[in-house]
N, C-alpha and C positions, 0 to 999 in steps of 0.2 A: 259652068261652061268650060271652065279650064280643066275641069277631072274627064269630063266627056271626050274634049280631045286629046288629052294626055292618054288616055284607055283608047283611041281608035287608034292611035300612032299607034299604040304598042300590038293592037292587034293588027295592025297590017304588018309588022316588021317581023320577019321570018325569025330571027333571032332576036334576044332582047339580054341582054346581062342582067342578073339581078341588083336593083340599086343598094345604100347603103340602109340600114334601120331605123329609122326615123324615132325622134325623141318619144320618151313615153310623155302620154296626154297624161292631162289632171285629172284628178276622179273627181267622177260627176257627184252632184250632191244626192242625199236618200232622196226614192218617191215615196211617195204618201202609200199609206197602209191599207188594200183592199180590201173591196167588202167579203163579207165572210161567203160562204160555198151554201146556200141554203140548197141544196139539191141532196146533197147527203145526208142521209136519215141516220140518226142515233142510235147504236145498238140500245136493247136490255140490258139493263143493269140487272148482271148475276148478282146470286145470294152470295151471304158473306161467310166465306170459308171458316174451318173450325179450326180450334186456336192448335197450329203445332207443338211437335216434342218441345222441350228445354233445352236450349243448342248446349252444345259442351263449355264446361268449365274456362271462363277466356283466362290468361296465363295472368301470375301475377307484377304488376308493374312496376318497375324499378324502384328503388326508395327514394325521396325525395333530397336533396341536398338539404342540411343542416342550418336552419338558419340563423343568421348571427347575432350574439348574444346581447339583451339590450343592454344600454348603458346604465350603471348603478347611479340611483339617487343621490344626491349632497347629502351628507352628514347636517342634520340640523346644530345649529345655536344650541349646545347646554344653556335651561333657564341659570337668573340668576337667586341664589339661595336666600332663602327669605328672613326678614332680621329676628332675632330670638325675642321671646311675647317675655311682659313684664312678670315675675314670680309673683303667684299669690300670694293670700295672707295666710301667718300661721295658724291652725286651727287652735282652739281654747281646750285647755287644759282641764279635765273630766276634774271634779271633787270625788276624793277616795269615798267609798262606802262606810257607812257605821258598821264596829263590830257588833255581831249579837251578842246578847246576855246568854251567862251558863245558867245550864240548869240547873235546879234544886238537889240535892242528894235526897236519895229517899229516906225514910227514917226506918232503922234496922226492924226486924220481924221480931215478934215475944217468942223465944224460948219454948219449947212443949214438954208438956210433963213427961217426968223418967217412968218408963212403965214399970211394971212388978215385975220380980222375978221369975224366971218361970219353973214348974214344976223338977223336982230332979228326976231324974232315967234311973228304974231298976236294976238293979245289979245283975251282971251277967253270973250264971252256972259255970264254975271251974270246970274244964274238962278233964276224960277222964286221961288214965297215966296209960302210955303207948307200951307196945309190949316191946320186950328186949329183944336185939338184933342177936343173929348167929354169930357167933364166933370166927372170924375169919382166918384163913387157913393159913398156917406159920410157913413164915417170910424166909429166904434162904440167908444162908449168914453173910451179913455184911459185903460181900465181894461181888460185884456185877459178872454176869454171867459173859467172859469174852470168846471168841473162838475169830479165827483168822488165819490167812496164808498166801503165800507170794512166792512162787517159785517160778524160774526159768531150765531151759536145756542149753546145756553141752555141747559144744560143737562135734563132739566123737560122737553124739547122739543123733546126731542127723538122719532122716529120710531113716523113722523104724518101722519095723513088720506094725502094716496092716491089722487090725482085728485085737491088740494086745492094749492096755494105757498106756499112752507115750511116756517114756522116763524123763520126765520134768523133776531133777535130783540138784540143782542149781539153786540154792534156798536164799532167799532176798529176805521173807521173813516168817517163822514157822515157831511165834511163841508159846502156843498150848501145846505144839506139838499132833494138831489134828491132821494133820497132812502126814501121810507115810511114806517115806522116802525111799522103803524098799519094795512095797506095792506102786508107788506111784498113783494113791487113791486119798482122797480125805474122806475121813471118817465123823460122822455126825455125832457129838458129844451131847449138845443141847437141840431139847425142839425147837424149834423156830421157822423165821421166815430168812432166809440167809441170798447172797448176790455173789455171782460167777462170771469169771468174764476169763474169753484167751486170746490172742493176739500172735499170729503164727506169721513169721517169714517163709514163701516160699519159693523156693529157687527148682531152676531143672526140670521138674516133674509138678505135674498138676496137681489138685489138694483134695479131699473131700475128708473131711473132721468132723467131727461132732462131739459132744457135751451127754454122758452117759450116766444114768441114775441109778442103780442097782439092776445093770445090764439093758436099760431099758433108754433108747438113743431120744433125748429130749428136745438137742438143739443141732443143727447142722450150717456146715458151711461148706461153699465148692470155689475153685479157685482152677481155672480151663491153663494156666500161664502154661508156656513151652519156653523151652532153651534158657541161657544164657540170664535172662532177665531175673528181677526178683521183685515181687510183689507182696500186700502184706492180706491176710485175712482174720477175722475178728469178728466176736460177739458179745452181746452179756445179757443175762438173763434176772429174775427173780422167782426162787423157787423155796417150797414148803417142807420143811425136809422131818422125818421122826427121828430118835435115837437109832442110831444103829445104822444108816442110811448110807452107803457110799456111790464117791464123785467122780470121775474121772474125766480122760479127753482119751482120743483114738482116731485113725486115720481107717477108712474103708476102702476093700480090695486093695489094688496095688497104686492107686492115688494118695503114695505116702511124701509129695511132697516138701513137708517140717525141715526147717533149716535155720541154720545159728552159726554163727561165726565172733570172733572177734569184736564185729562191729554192728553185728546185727543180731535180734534176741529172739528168742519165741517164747510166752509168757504164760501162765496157766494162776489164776490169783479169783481166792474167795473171801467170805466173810459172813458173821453172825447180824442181820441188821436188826433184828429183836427177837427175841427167845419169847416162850407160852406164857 
């Protein structure tokens, strides 16, 4: 009755200010839950879809925090040690064994009879007497057969012609006298098998020498030295020589160069090492 005419004042009055807001009401308590909509039909249930892709890889999760460590158990109680068991008894003393008996010796073997003699062996056939040796050929007298020599050059004799025997006239040692000092050749006295050997300084000029048999060049040696220098070159051979036989040494073309001085020698030296 009072809202009725509060609302007719207000709509007869030309103007009205709005009043102030009025306190909020209490909320009403819930209503009760209606019945259901039976007027709405229920779709079809669609078929059941086929199973999709494999979604992607989901990231992986943080790691977990560390959880803290448990508490260690109490140390037990060490038992306590158990008391020591009474010693046994001592075991009984074994009785030693009996020694065996030795044995009997045997009683030695009888002796066997000495046989007979046996028959004697015929005597062997003297042989006959061997026939007499030749006569061996008579032996030279008493004196071994020596031959030897050792000579050097000269230093006036230095760097000789080419093609000639070097005059090796410097006699070290010339007992038989088979070496000839004015040939500058040794002369073969006994057959034999006799050793030659020469040993040349050479200085200034290059070398080519050789060891010469009755004209016939047996042994060689070359020696390329140039200038100032001095080098040495050398041989020795073994050679078969007959009576009559001569030796020498010789420098070829103008590679004549043999050299000697005071303090340096050039050598030319043979010998008999066994006669026939």
């Amino acid at each position: 009755m009072w809202g009725e005419t509060w609302l007719l004042s207000c709509c007869l009055m030309p103007y009205c200010e709005k009043g102030a807001a009025g306190l909020p009401g209490f909320k009403g308590s819930k209503g009760e839950k209606g019945d259901p909509n039976l007027n709405v039909s229920k779709g079809d249930q669609g078929e059941t879809g086929k199973d999709g892709p494999p979604g992607p890889q989901g990231m992986t999760g943080e790691k977990g925090e560390k959880g803290d460590r448990g508490e260690c158990g109490l140390l037990g109680d060490s038992g306590q040690k158990g008391e020591l068991g009474d010693p046994g008894p001592p075991g009984v003393h074994g009785d030693p064994g009996s020694s065996g008996q030795h044995g009997m010796h045997g009683t030695p073997g009888i002796a066997g009879e000495r046989g007979e003699p046996g028959v004697p062996g015929a005597k062997g056939l003297r042989g006959m007497k061997g026939l007499r040796g030749l006569k061996g050929s008579m032996g030279q007298s008493g004196s071994r057969a020596r031959s030897a020599f050792s000579v050097g050059l000269y230093p006036s004799k230095s760097f000789p012609p080419s093609g000639f025997p070097v005059r090796f006239d410097k006699v070290f040692y010339n007992g038989e006298n088979h070496y000839d000092v004015v040939t500058s050749k040794f002369n073969c006295t006994y057959s034999g098998v006799y050793v030659f050997s020469y040993q040349i300084t050479v200085r200034n000029k290059p070398l080519r020498a050789s060891l010469v048999v009755n004209g016939v060049r047996k042994v060689r040696s070359r020696d390329t030295l140039q200038g100032q220098d001095i080098d040495q070159a050398s041989n020795l051979v073994i050679l078969k020589l007959d009576v009559g036989d001569e030796v020498w040494v010789e420098t070829l073309r103008d590679w004549n160069g043999v050299y000697s001085s005071s303090e340096d020698d050039s050598t030319f030296s043979g010998f008999l090492l066994y006669p026939d």
